[in-house]
C-alpha positions as CSV (number, residue, x, y, z in Angstrom):
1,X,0.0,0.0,0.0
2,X,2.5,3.0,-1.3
3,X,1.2,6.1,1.6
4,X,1.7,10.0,0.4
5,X,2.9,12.2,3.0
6,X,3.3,16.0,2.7
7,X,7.4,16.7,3.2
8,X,7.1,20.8,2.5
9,X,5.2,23.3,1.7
10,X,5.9,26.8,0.4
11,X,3.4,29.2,-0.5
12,X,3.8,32.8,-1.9
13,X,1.2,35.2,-2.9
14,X,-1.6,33.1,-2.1
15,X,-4.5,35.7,-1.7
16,X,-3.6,36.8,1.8
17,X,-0.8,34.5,2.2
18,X,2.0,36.5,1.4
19,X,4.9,34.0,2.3
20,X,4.2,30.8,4.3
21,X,6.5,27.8,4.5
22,X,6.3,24.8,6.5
23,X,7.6,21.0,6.8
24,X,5.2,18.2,7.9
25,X,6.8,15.6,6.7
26,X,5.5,12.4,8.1
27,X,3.9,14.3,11.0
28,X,0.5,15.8,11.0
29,X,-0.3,20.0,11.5
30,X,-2.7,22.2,13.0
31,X,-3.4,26.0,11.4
32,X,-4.6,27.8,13.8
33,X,-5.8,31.6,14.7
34,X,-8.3,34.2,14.4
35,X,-11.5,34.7,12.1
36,X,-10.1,36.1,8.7
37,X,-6.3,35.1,9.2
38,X,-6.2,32.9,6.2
39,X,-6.5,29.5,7.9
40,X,-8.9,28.3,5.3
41,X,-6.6,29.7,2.6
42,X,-3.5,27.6,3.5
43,X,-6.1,24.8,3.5
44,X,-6.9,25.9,-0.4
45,X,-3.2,26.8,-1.6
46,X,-2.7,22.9,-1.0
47,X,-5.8,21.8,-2.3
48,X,-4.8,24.7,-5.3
49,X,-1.3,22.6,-5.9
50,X,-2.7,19.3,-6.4
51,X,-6.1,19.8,-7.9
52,X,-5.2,23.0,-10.1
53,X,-8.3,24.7,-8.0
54,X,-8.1,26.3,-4.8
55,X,-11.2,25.7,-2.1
56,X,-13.5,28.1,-3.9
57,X,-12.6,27.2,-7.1
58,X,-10.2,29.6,-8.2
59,X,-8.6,27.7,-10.9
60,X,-6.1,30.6,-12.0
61,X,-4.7,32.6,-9.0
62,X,-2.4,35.9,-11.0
63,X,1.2,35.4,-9.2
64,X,0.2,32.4,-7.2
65,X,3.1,30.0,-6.4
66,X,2.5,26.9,-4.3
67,X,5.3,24.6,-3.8
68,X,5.2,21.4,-2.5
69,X,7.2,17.9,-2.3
70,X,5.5,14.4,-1.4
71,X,6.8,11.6,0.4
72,X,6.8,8.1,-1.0
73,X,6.2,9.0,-4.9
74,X,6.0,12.3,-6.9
75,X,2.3,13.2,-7.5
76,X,-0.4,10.8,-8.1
77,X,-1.1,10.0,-10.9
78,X,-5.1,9.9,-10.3
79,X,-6.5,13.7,-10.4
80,X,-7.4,14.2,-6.8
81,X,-10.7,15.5,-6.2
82,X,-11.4,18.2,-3.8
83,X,-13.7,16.4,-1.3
84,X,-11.1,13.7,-1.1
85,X,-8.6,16.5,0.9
86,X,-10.9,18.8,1.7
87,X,-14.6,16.9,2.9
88,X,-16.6,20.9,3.7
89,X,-16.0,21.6,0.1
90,X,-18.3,18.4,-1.3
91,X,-21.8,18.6,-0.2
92,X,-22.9,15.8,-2.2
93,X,-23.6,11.9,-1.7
94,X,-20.8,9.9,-1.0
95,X,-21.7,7.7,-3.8
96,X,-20.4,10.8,-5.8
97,X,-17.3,9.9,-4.6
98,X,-16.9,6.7,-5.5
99,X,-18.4,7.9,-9.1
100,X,-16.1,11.0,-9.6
101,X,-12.9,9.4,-8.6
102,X,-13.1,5.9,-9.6
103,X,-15.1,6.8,-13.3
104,X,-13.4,9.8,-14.1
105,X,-14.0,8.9,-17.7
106,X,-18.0,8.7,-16.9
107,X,-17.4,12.4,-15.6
108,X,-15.6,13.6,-18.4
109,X,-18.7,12.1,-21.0
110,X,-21.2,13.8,-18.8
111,X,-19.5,17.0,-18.9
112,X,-19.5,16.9,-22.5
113,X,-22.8,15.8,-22.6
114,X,-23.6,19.0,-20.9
115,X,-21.7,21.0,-23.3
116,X,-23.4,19.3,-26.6
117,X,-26.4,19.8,-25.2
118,X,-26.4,23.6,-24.3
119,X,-24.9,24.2,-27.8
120,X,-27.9,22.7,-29.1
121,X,-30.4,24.5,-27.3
122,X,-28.5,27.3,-28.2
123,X,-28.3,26.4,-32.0
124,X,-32.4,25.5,-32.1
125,X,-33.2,29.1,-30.2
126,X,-31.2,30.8,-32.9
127,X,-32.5,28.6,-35.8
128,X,-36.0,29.3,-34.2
129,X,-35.6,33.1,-34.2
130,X,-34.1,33.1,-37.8
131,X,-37.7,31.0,-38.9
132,X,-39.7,33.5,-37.2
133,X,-37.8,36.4,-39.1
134,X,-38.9,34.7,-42.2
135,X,-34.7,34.0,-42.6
136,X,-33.0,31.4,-44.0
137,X,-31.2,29.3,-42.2
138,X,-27.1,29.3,-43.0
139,X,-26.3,26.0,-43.8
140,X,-23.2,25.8,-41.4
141,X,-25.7,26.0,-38.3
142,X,-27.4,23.1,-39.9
143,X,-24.3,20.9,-40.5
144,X,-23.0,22.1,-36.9
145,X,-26.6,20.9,-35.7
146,X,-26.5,17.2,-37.4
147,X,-22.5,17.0,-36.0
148,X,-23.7,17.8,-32.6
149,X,-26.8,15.3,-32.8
150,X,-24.2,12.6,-33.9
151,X,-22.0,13.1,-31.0
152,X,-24.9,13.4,-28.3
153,X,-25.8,9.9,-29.8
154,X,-22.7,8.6,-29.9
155,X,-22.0,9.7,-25.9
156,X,-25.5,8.9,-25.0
157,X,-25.1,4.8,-25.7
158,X,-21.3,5.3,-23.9
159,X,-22.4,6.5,-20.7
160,X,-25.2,4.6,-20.5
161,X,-22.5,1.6,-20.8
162,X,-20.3,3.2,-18.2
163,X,-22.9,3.9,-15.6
164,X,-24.3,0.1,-15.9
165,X,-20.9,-1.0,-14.9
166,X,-20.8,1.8,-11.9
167,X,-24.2,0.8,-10.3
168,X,-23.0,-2.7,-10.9
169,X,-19.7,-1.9,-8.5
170,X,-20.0,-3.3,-5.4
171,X,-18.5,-0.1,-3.6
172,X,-21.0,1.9,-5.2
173,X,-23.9,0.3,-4.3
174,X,-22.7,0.0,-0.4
175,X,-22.4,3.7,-0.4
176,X,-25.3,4.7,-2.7
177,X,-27.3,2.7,0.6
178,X,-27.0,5.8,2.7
179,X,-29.8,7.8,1.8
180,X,-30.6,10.2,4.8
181,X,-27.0,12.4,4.1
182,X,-28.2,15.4,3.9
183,X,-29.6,15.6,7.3
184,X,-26.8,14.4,8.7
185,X,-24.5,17.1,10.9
186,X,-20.9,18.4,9.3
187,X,-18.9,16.0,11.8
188,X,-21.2,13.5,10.7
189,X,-20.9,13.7,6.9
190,X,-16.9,14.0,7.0
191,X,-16.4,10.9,9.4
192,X,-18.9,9.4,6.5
193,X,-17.0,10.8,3.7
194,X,-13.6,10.0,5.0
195,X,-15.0,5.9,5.6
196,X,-16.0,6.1,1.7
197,X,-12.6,7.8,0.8
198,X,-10.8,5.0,3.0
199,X,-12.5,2.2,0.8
200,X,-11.5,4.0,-2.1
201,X,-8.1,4.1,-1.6
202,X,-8.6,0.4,-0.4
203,X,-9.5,0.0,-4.2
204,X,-6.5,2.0,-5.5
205,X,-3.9,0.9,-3.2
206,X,-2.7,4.3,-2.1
207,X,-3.5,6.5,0.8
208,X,-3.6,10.1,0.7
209,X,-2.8,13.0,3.0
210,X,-6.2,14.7,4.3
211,X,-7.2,18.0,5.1
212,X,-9.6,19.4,7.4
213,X,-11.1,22.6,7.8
214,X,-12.9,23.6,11.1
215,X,-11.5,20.7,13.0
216,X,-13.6,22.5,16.5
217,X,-16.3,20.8,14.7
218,X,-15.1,17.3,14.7
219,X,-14.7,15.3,17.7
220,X,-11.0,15.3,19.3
221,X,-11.3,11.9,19.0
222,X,-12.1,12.0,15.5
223,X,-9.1,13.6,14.9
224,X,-6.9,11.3,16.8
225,X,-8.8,8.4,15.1
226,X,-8.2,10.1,11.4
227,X,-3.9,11.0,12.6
228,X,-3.3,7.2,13.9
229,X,-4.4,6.5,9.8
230,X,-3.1,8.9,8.1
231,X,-1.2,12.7,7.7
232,X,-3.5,15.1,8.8
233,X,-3.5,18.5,7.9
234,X,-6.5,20.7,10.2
235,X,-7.9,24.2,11.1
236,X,-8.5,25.5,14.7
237,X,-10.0,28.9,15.0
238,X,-8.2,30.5,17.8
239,X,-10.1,34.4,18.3
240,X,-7.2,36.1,20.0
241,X,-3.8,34.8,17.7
242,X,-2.7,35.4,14.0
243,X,-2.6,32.6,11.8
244,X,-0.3,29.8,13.4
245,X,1.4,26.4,11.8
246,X,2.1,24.0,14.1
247,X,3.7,20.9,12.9
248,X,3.2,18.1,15.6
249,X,4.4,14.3,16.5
């Protein structure tokens, strides 16, 4: 089971993070301080290194540089999805989970599903305006529209292939059983989350590095539970100090 650890991290002009280094290594850290110190945004200059999107999204950050070294292998080769580092951020099922990370491919087909299918609505609207001006229509919208129609096809029959052989996955189906998620509390939903990313990695053969934000909302045990299985990076607002990196045993 090959484990990533975080050895270093360097982070430089990083919304309000102006310079900020630290080394984990194999040990686990607690950011700490006061509301608005950029806890949070420490938390999304390492989710911005390894996902190419910070914890808002922020894809493109204008003189952004985030630096950091792993331990045990250079980056993963899997894409890592934000809820698998940072759980607050992913608000869906935990099934999602299991759908976005082990079927990226189905992901990537839906989302250009999506696309094909707002250019098309967009292509009809026109054509329907240009019939109700008494226009022609060009014949380039027409040939785009019978392209597009092909694809959609074409994508329809693969993802409905890809999403039998999901639903058929037996890790899918245990976590697509939990149907009352959304009323569940935040502790609740990451110790949830985390026992779906665990079988994941299970799967892979890997383990990652998480991160936590607003750890006062997770049980100290929870914590301790989540450090004893792997590198743990977590928030801790603290009202009367500035932002704070402690790196512990």
């Amino acid at each position: 089971m090959l484990e990533y650890r975080l050895r270093s991290v360097s982070i430089k002009n990083f919304f309000t993070i102006s310079n900020l280094s630290f080394a984990p290594e194999s040990r686990h850290v607690r950011i700490s301080g006061r509301t608005g110190a950029g806890k949070t945004t420490v938390i999304g200059a390492i989710l911005y290194s390894l996902s190419g999107q910070d914890a808002k999204g922020h894809k493109r950050i204008p003189g952004a540089v985030v630096d950091f070294a792993l331990m045990g292998s250079e980056r993963p080769e899997l894409p890592v999805h934000p809820a698998l580092i940072y759980p607050q951020l992913h608000e869906g099922h935990p099934s999602i989970l299991v759908k976005e990370i082990l079927y990226p491919e189905l992901c990537r087909m839906e989302s250009e599903h999506r696309k094909i299918k707002n250019r098309l609505k967009f292509l009809h609207d026109m054509s329907d305006y240009l019939h109700s001006c008494e226009t022609v229509l060009p014949v380039r919208i027409t040939n785009e529209i019978i392209e597009l129609m092909r694809q959609y096809d074409d994508l329809s029959v693969l993802i409905s292939q890809y999403k039998q052989a999901m639903e058929n996955d037996p890790l899918f189906t245990k976590w697509n059983a939990i149907k009352d998620y959304h009323y569940m509390s935040y502790a609740e939903k990451v110790e949830l989350l985390f026992d779906c990313i665990s079988d994941i990695e299970d799967r892979l053969f890997y383990r990652l590095f998480k991160l936590i934000d607003d750890g006062e909302r997770l049980s100290p045990s929870f914590i301790e539970n989540a450090k004893q299985k792997w590198q743990v990076v977590y928030t801790w607002k603290e009202y009367d100090e500035d932002l704070t990196v402690a790196v512990e045993d």
